[in-house]
Backbone as XML, in Angstrom:
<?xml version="1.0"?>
<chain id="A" units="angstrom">
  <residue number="1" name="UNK">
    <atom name="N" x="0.812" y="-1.189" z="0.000"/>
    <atom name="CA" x="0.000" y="0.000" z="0.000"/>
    <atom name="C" x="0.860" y="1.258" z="0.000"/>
  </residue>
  <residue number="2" name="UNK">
    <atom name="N" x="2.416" y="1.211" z="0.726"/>
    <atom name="CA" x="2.871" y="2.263" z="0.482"/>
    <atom name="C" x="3.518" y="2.532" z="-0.829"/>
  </residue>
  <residue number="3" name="UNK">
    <atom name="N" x="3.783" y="1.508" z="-1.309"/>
    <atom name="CA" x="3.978" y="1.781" z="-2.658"/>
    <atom name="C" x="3.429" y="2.392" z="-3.750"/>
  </residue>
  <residue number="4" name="UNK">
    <atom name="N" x="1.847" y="1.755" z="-3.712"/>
    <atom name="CA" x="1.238" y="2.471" z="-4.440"/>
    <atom name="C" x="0.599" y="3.853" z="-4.046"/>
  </residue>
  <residue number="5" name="UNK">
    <atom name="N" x="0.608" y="4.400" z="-2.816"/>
    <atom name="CA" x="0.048" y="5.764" z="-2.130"/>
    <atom name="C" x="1.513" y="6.851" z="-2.448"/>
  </residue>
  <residue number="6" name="UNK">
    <atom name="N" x="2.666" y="5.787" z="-2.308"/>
    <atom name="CA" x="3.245" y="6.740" z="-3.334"/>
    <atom name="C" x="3.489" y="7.330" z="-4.498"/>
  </residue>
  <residue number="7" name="UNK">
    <atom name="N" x="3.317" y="6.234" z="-5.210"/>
    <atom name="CA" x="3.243" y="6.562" z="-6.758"/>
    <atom name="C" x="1.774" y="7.481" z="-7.297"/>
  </residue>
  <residue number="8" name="UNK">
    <atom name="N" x="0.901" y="7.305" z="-6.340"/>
    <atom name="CA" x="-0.035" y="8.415" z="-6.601"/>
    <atom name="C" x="0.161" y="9.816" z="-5.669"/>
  </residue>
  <residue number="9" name="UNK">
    <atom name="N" x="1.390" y="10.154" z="-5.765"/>
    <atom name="CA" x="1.877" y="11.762" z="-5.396"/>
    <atom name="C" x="1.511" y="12.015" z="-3.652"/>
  </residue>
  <residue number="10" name="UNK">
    <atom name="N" x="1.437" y="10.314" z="-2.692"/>
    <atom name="CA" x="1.287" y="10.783" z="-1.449"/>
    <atom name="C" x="2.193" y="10.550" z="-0.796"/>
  </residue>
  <residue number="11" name="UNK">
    <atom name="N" x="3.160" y="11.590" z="0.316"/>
    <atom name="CA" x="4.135" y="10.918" z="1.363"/>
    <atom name="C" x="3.965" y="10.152" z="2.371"/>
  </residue>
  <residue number="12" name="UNK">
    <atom name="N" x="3.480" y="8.683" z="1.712"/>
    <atom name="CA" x="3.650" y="7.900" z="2.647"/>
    <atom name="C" x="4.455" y="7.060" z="3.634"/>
  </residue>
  <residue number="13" name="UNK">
    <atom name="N" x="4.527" y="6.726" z="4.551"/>
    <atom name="CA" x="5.002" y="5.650" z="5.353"/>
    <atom name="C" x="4.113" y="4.737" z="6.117"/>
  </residue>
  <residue number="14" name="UNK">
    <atom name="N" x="4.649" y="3.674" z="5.244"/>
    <atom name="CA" x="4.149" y="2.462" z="6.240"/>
    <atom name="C" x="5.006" y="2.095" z="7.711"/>
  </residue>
  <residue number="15" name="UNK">
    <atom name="N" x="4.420" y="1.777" z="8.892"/>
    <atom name="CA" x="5.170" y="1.235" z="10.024"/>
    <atom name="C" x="4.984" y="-0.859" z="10.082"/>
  </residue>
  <residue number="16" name="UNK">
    <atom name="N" x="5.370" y="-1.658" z="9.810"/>
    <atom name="CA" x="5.199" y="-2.809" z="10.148"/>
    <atom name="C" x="5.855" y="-3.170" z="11.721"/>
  </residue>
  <residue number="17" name="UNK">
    <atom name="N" x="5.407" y="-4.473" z="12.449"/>
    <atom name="CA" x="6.167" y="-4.526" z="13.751"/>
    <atom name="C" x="7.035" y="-6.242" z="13.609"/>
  </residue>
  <residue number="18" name="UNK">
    <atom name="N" x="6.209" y="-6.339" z="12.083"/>
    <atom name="CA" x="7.028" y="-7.756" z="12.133"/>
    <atom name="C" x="7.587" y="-8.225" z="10.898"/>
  </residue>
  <residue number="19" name="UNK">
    <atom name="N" x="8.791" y="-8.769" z="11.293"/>
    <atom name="CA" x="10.072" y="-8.753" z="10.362"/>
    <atom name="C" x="9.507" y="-9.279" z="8.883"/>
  </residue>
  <residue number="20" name="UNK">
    <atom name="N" x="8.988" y="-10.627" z="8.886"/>
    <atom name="CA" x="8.313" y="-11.690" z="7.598"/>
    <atom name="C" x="7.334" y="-10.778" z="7.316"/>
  </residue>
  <residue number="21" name="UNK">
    <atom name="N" x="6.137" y="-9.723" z="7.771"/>
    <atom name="CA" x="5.671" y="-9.271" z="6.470"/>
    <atom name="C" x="6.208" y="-8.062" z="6.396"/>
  </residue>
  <residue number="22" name="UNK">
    <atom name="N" x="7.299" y="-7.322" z="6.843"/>
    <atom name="CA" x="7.753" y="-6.561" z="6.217"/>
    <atom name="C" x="8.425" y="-6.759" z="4.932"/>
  </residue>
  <residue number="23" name="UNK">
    <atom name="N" x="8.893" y="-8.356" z="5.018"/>
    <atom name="CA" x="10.267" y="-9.063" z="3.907"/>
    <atom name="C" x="9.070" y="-8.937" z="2.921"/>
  </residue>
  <residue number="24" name="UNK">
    <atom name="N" x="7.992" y="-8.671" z="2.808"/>
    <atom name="CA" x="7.213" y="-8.411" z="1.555"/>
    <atom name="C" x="6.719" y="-7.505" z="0.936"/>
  </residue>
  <residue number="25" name="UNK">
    <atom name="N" x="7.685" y="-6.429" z="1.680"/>
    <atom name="CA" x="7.562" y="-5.220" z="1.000"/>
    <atom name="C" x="8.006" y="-4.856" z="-0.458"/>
  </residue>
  <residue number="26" name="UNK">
    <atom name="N" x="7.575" y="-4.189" z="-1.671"/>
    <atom name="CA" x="8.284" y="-3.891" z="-2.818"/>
    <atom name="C" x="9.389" y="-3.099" z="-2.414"/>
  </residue>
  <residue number="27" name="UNK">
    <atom name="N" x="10.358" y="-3.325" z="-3.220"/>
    <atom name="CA" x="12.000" y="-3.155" z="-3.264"/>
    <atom name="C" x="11.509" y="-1.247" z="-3.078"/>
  </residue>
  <residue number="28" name="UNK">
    <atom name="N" x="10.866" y="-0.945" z="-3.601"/>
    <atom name="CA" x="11.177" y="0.703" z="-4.033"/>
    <atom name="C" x="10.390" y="1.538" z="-2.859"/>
  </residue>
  <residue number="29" name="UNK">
    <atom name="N" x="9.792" y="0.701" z="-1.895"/>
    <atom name="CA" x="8.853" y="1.038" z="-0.762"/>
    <atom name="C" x="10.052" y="1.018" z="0.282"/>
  </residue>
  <residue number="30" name="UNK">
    <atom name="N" x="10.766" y="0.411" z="0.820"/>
    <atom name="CA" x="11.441" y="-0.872" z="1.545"/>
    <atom name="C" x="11.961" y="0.914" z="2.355"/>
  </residue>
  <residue number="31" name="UNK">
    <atom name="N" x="12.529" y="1.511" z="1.867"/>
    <atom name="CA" x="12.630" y="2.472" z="2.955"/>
    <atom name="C" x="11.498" y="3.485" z="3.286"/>
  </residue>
  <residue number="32" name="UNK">
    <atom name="N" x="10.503" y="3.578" z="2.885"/>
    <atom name="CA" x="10.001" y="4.182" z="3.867"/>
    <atom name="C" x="8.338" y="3.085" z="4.762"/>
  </residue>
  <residue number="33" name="UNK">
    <atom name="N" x="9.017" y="2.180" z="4.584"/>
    <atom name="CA" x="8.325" y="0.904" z="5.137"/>
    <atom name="C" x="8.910" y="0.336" z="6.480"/>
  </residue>
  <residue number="34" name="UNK">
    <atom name="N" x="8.938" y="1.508" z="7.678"/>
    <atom name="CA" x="9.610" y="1.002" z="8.604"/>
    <atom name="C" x="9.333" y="-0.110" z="9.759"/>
  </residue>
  <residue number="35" name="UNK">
    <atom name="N" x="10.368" y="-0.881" z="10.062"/>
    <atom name="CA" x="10.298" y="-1.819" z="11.146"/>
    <atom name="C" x="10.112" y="-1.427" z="12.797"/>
  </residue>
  <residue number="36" name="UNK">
    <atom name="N" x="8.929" y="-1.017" z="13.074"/>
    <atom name="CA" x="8.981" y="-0.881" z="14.667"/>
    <atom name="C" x="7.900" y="-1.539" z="15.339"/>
  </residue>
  <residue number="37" name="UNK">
    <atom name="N" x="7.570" y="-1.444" z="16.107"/>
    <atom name="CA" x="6.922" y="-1.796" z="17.184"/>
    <atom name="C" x="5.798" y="-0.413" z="16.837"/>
  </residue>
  <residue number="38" name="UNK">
    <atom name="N" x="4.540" y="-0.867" z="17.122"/>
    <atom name="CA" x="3.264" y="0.228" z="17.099"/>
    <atom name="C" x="2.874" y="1.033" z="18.397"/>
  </residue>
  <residue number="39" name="UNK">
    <atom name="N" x="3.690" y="0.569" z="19.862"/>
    <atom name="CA" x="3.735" y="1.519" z="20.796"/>
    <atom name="C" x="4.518" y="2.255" z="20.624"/>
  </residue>
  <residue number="40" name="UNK">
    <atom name="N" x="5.725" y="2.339" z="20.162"/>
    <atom name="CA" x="6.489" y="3.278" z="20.601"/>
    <atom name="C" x="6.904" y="3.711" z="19.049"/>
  </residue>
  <residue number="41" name="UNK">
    <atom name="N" x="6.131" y="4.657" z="18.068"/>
    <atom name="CA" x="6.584" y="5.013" z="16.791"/>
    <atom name="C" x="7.594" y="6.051" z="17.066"/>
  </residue>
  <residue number="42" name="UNK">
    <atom name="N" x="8.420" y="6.054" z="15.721"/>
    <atom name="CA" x="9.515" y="7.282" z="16.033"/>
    <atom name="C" x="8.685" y="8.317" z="15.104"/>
  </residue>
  <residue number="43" name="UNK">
    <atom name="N" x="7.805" y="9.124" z="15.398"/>
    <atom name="CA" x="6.857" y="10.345" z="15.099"/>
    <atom name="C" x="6.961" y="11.062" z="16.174"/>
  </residue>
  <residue number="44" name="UNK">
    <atom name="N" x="6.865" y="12.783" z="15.708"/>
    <atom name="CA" x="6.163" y="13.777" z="16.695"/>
    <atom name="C" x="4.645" y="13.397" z="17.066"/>
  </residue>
  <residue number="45" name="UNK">
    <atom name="N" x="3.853" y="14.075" z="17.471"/>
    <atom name="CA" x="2.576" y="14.056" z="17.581"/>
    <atom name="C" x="2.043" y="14.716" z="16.551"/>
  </residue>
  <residue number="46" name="UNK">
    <atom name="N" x="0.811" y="14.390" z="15.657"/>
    <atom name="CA" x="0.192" y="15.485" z="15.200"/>
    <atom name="C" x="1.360" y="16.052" z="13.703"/>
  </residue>
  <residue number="47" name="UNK">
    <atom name="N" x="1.986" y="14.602" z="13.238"/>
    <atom name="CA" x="2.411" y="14.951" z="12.090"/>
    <atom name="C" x="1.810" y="14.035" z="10.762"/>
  </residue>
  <residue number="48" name="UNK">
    <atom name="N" x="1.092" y="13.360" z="11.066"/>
    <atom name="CA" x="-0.249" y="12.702" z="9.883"/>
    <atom name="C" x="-1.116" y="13.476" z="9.429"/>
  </residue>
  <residue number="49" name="UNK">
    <atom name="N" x="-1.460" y="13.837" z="8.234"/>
    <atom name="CA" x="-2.990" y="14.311" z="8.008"/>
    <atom name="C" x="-4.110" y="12.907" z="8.122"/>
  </residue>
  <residue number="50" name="UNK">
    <atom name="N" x="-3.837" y="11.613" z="7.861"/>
    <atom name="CA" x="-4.564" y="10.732" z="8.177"/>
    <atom name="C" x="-3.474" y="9.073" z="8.119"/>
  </residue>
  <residue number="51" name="UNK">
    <atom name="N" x="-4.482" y="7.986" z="9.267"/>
    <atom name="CA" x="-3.497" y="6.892" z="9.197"/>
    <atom name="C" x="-4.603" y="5.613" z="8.788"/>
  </residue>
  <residue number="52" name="UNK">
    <atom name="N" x="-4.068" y="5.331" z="7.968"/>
    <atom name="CA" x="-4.492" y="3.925" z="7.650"/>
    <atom name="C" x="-4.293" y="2.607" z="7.866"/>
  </residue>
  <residue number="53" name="UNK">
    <atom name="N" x="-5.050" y="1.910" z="8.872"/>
    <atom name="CA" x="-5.054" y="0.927" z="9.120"/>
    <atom name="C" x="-5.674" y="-0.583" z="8.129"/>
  </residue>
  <residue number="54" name="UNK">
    <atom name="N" x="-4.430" y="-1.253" z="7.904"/>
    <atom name="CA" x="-4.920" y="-1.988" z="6.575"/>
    <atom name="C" x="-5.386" y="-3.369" z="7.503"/>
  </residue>
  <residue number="55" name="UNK">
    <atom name="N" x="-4.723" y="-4.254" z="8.152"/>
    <atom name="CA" x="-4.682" y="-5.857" z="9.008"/>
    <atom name="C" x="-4.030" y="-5.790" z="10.001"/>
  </residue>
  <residue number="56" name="UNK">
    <atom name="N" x="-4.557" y="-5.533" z="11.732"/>
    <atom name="CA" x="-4.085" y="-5.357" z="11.930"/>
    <atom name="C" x="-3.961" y="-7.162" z="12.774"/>
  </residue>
  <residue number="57" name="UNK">
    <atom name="N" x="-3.126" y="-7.998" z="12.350"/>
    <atom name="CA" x="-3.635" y="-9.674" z="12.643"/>
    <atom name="C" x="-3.140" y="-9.733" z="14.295"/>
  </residue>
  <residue number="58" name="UNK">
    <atom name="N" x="-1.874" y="-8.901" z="14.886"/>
    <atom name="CA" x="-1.500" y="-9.017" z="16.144"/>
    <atom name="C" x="-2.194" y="-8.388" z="17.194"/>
  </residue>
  <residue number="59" name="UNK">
    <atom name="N" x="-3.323" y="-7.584" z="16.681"/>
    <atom name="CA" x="-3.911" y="-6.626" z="18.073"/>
    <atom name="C" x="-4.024" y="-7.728" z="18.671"/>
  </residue>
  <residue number="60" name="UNK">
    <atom name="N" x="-4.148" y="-7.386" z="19.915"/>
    <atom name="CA" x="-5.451" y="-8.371" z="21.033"/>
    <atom name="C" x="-6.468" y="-7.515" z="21.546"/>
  </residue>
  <residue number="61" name="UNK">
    <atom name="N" x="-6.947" y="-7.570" z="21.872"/>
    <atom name="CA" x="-8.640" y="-7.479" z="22.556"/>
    <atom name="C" x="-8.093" y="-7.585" z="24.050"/>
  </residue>
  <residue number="62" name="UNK">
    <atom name="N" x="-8.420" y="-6.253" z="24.775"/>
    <atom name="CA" x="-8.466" y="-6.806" z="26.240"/>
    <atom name="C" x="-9.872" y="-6.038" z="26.801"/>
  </residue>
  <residue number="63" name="UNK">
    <atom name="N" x="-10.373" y="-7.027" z="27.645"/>
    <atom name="CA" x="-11.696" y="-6.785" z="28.192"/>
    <atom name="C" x="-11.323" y="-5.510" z="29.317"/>
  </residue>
  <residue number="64" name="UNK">
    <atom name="N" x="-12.361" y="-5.257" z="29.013"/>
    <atom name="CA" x="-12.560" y="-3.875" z="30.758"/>
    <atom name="C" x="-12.766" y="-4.515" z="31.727"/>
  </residue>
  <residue number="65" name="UNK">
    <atom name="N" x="-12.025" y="-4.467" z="32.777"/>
    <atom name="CA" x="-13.084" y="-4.799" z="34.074"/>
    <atom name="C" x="-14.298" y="-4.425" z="34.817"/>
  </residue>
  <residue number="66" name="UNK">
    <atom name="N" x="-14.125" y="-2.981" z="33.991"/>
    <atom name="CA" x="-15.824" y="-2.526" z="34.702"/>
    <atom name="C" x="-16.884" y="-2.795" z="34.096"/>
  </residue>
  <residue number="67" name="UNK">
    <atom name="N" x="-16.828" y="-3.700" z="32.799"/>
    <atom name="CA" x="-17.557" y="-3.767" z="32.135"/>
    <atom name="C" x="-18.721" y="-5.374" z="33.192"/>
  </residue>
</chain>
């Protein structure tokens, strides 16, 4: 996806947190397709105009207790 959001004139970056589907990134994406962890991004605050969430397969679900 960042590949193609770039080639249509947008500065994108993708963040992945895991190594194997990052290795499936296109060659011409591959840097700005970075490897981190989704708590702790290396961003300011409040430097996205919008974020797109494509799969995210590792969330978990944690229940409330007050619920």
């Amino acid at each position: 996806m960042v590949a193609l959001l770039r080639t249509l004139g947008y500065d994108a970056i993708g963040v992945e947190s895991n190594r194997l589907a990052r290795s499936a990134t296109a060659s011409e994406a591959e840097q700005f397709n970075l490897l981190n962890e989704f708590t702790e991004l290396p961003f300011d605050d409040h430097v996205f105009d919008a974020v797109v969430e494509q799969r995210c397969v590792g969330c978990r679900s944690k229940k409330l207790e007050s619920d």
